[in-house]
C-alpha positions in Angstrom: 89.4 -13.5 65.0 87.1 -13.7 62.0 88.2 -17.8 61.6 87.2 -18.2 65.7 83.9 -16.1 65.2 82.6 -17.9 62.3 83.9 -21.6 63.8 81.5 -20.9 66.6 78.6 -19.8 64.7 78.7 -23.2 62.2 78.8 -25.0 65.2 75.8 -23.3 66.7 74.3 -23.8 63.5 74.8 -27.4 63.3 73.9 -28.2 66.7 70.5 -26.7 66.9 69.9 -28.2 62.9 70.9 -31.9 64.4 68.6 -31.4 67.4 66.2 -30.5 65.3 66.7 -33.2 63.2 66.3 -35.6 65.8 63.6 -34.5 66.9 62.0 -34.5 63.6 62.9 -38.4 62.7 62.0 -39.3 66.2 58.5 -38.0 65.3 58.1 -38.6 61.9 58.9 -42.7 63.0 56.8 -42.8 65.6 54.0 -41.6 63.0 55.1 -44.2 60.6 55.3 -47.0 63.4 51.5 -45.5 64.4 50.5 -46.0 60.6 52.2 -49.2 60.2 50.0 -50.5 63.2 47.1 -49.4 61.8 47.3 -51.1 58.0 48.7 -54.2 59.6 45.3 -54.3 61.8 43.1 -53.2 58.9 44.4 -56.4 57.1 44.2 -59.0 59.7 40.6 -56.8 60.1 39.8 -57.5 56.0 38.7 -60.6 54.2 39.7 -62.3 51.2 38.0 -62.1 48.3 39.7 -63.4 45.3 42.8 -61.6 44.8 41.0 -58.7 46.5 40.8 -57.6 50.3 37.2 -56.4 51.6 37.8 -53.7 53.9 35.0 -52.2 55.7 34.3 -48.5 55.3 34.5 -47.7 59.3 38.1 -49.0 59.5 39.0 -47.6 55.8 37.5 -43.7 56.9 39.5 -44.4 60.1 42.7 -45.3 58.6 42.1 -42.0 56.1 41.1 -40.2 59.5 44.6 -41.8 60.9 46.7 -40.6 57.6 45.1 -37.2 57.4 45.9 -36.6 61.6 49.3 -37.7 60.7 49.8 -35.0 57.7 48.2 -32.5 60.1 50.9 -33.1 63.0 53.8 -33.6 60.3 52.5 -30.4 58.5 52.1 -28.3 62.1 55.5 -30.1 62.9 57.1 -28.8 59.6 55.5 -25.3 60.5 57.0 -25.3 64.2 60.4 -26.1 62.7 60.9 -23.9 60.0 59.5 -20.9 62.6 62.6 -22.1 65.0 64.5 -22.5 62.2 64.0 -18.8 61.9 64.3 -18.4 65.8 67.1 -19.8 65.3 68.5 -18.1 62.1 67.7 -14.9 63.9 69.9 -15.3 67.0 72.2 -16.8 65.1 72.1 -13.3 63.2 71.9 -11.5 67.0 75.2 -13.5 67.7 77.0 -12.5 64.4 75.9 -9.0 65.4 77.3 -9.1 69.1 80.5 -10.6 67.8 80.5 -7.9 65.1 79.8 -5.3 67.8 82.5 -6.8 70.5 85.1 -7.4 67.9 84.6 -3.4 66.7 84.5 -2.3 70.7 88.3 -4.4 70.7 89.4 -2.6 67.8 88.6 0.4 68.8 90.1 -0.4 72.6 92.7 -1.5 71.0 93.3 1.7 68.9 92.4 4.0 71.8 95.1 1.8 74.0 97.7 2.3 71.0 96.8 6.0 70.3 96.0 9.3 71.5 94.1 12.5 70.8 96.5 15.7 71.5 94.7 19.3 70.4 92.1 17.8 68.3 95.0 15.4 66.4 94.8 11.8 66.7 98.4 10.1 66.9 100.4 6.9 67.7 101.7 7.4 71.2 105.1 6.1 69.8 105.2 9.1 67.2 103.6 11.3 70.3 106.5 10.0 72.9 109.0 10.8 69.8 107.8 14.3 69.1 107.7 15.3 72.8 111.2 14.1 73.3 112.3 16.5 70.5 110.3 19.5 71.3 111.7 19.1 75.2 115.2 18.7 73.3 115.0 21.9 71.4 113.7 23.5 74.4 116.0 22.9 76.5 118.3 23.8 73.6 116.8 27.4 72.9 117.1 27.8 77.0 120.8 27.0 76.9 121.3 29.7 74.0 119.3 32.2 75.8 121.2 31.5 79.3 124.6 32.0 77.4 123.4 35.2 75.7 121.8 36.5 79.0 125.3 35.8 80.7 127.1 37.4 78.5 124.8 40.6 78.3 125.0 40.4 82.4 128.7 40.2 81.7 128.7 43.0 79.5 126.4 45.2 82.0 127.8 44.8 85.1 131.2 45.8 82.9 129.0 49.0 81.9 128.3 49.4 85.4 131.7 49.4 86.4 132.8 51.9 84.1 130.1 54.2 84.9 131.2 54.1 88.7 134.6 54.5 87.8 133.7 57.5 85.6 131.3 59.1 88.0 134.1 58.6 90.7 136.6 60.4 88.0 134.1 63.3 87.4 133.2 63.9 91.5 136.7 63.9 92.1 137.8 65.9 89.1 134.6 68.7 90.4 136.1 68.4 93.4 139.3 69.6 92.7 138.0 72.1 90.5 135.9 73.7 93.4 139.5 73.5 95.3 140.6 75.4 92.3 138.2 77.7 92.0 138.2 78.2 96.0 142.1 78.9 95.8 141.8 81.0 92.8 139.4 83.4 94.4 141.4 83.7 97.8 144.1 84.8 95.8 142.1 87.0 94.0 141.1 89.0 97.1 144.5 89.0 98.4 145.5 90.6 95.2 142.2 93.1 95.5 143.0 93.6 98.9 146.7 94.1 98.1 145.6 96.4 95.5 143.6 99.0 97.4 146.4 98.9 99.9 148.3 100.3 97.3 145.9 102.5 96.5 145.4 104.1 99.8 149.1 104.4 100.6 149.2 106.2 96.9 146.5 108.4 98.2 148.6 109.2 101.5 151.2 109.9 99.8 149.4 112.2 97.5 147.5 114.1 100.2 150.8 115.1 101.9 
């Protein structure tokens, strides 16, 4: 990613510096062909002297005038490139920074894709698929121990239950038969009382006489 990024931004780099370039030696020879022009004409425009060449002041000041326009332009021409040179550094600066920024928005997609945030923890879903798994596993574990021990304490109660049904059946029919008892043993108690004062009276007939 890094390779890519910085493989576009020397190429940016180099284009706008050749275009720049260009511009700059398409200029700077037009300037030189303007100046050429002009010495060429102030020649054919001097005279001979000796070994000298008599050049009038007009066309001398306005050869200086020419040469002096030309540093201007070339100076003001410098000045306009080096400010887009910093244009041009600075976006190129904006671009690292957007690729900077989009390559930290797809690491962090990427690391939001890959993970997750469970109670405040942030995890691999891999590890957080893994540790669901075997809390749902010993889960379902504890439930099948507790299922077994609740069946076999419903087991064990409804054997309770039965045997207090059977005893409460043993001790109705075991008060029932004791009333029976009871009932019979008190009839044959008054028979006997009865009997007995019978007895009595017939004693006290037989006394009386």
């Amino acid at each position: 990613m890094n390779f890519f990024r910085y493989a576009i931004l020397s190429s940016l780099f180099i284009c706008c510096f050749w275009i720049q370039s260009n511009a700059q030696n398409s200029d700077s020879t037009s300037i030189k062909n303007s100046l050429q022009g002009q010495f060429e004409d102030l020649k054919k425009k001097s005279t001979d002297y000796e070994v000298y060449e008599v050049v009038k002041k007009s066309n001398l000041n306005s050869l200086w005038k020419s040469i002096t326009d030309s540093i201007a332009v070339r100076d003001k021409e410098i000045a306009n490139s080096k400010a887009k040179i910093g244009e041009q550094a600075n976006s190129i600066g904006e671009l690292k920074s957007e690729l900077t920024d989009t390559q930290t928005a797809l690491e962090e997609s990427k690391e939001g894709r890959d993970n997750l945030s469970f109670i405040g923890i942030v995890m691999n879903k891999n590890t957080y698929i893994y540790i669901s798994c075997f809390v749902i596993f010993v889960l379902l574990g504890l439930a099948g121990i507790a299922f077994s021990r609740f069946k076999a304490s419903n087991e064990i109660a409804q054997e309770k239950i039965q045997e207090y049904e059977q005893i409460t059946e043993e001790l109705q029919d075991y008060k029932k038969k004791t009333y029976q008892k009871e009932t019979k043993l008190r009839r044959e108690l008054q028979t006997e009382i009865n009997k007995n004062e019978e007895l009595n009276q017939k004693l006290l007939k037989i006394q009386n006489k």
